[in-house]
C-alpha positions as CSV (number, residue, x, y, z in Angstrom):
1,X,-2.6,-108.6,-45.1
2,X,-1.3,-106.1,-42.3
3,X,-1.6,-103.1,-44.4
4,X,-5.4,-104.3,-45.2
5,X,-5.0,-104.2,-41.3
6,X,-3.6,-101.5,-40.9
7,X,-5.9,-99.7,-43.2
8,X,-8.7,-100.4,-41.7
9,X,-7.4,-99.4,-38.6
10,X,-6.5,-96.0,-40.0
11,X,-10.0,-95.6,-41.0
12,X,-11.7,-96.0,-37.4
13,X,-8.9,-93.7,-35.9
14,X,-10.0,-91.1,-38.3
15,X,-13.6,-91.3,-37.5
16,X,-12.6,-91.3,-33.6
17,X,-9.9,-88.8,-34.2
18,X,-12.8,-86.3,-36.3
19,X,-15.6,-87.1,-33.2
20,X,-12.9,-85.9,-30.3
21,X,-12.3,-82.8,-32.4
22,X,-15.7,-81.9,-33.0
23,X,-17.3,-83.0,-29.8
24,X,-15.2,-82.9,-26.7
25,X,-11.7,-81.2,-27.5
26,X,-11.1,-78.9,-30.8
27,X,-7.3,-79.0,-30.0
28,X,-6.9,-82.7,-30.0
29,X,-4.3,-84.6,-32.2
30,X,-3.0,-88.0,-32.5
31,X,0.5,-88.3,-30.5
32,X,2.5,-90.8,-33.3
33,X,5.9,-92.1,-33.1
34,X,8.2,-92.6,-35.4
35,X,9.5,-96.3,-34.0
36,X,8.3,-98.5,-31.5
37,X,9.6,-98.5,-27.7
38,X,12.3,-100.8,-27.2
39,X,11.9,-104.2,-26.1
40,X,13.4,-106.1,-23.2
41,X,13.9,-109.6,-22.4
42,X,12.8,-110.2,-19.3
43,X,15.7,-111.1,-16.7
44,X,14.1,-112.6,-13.7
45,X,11.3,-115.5,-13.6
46,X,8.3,-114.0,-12.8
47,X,8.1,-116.0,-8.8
48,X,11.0,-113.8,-8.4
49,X,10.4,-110.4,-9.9
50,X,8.9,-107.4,-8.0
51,X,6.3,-106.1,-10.2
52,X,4.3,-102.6,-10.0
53,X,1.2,-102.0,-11.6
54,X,0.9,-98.5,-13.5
55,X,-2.9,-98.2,-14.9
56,X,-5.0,-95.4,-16.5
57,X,-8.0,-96.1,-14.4
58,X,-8.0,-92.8,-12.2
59,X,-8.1,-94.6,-8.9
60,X,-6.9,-92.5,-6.2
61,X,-7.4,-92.5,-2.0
62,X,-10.1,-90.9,-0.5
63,X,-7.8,-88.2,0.9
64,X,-6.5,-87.4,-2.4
65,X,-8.2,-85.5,-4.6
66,X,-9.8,-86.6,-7.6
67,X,-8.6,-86.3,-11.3
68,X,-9.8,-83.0,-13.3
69,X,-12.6,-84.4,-15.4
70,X,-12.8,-81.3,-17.5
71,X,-12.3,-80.9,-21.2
72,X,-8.5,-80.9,-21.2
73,X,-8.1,-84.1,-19.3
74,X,-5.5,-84.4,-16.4
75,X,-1.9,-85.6,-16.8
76,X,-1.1,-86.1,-13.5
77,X,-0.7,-89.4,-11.5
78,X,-1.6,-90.9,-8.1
79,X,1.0,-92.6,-5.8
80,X,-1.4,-95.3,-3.7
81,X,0.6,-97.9,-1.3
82,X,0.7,-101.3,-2.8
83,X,-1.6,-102.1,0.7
84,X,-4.3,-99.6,-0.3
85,X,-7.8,-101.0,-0.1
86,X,-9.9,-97.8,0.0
87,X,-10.0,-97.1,-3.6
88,X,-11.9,-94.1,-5.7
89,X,-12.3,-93.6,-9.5
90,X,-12.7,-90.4,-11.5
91,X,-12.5,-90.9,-14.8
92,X,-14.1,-88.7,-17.7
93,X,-13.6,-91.9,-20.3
94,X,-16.1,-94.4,-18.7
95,X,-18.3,-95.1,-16.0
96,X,-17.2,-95.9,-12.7
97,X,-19.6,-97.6,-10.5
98,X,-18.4,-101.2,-11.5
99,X,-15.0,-100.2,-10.4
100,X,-16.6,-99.0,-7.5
101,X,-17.6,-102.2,-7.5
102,X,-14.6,-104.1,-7.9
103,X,-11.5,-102.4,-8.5
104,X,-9.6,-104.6,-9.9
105,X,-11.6,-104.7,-13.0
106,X,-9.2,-101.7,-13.6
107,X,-6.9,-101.2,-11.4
108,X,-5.8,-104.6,-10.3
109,X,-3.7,-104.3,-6.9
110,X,-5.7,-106.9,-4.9
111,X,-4.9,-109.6,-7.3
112,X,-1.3,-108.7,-7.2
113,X,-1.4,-109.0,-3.8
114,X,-2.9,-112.5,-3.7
115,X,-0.2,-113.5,-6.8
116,X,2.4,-112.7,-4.1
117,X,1.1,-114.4,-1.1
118,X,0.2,-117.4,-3.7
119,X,4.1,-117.1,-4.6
120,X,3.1,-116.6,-8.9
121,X,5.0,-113.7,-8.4
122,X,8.0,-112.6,-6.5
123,X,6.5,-109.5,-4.7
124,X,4.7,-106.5,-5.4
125,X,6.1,-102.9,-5.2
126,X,5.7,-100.6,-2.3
127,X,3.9,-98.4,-4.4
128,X,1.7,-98.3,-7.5
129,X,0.5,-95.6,-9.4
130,X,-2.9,-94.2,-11.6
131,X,-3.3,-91.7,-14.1
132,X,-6.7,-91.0,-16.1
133,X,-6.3,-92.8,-19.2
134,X,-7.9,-89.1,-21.5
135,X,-5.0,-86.7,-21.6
136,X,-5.8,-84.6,-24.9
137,X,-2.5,-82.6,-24.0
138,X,0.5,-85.0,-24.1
139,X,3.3,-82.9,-23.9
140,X,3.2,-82.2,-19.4
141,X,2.7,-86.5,-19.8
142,X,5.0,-87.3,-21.8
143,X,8.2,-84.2,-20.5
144,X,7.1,-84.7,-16.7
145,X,5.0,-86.8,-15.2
146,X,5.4,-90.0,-17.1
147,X,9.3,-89.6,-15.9
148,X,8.4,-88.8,-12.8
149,X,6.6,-92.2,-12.3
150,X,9.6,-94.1,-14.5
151,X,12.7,-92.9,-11.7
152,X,9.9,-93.4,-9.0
153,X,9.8,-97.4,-10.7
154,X,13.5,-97.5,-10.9
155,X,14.0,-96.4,-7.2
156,X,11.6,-99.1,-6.0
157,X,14.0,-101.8,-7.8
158,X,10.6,-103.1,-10.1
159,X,12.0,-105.7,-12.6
160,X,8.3,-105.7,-14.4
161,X,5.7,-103.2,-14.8
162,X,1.8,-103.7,-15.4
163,X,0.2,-101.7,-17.6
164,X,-3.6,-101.7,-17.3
165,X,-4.7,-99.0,-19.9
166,X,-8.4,-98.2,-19.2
């Protein structure tokens, strides 16, 4: 049954896989791994763990600038203060304005917030962080900036992460 899955799968990766090659980015390839990450048991209840959220949504400030919506995506990441209410979206992969909208259809820091303040969870980090979710080019992601974020996580003491892929 899961390699029926699996198959299947396979299938609509290839068709995806041929249209970003032949539409929007000649160079692009699958990033595969050959295991999966490695799992943790979580080590705190949750009414006492800091948590950060970590998101693919290409919010940003006003004063920063905005992600690179060209061809070869952007692998960089935005630092935004876990009190940031001023939120922007660029984002080559879908269409904005209902972020605009409300942002935490994507990038969910207001609802942290209120879990804090309603005590679900223990607190939220002092910082989170946003990268555009189309990076073609993995490698700068994967060697610099996606370690960059993880010692920026570890320095703030965050027992759990949210990931909000977009």
């Amino acid at each position: 049954m899961r390699t029926g899955c699996l198959g299947r799968y396979r299938g609509f990766a290839q068709v995806e896989y041929e249209y970003v090659r032949q539409r929007v980015y000649a160079s692009f390839d699958w990033r595969t791994f050959e295991e999966p990450s490695p799992s943790h048991r979580v080590e705190r209840p949750l009414e006492r763990s800091r948590i950060a959220l970590v998101a693919s949504a290409g919010a940003h400030l006003p004063e920063q600038p905005p992600f690179d919506l060209g061809k070869g995506g952007d692998s960089s990441y935005r630092e935004l203060p876990a009190d940031a209410t001023e939120l922007r979206f660029a984002h080559a992969g879908y269409d904005t304005r209902r972020a605009d909208e409300d942002p935490d259809v994507v990038f969910p820091l207001s609802l942290l917030r209120r879990l804090a303040l309603a005590g679900e969870i223990g607190e939220l980090a002092p910082r989170a962080f946003s990268f555009m979710g189309y990076i073609p080019e993995t490698e700068p992601l994967l060697q610099q900036t996606g370690p960059e974020v993880a010692r920026k996580l570890l320095a703030d003491a965050v027992d759990l992460v949210l990931l909000v892929p977009s």
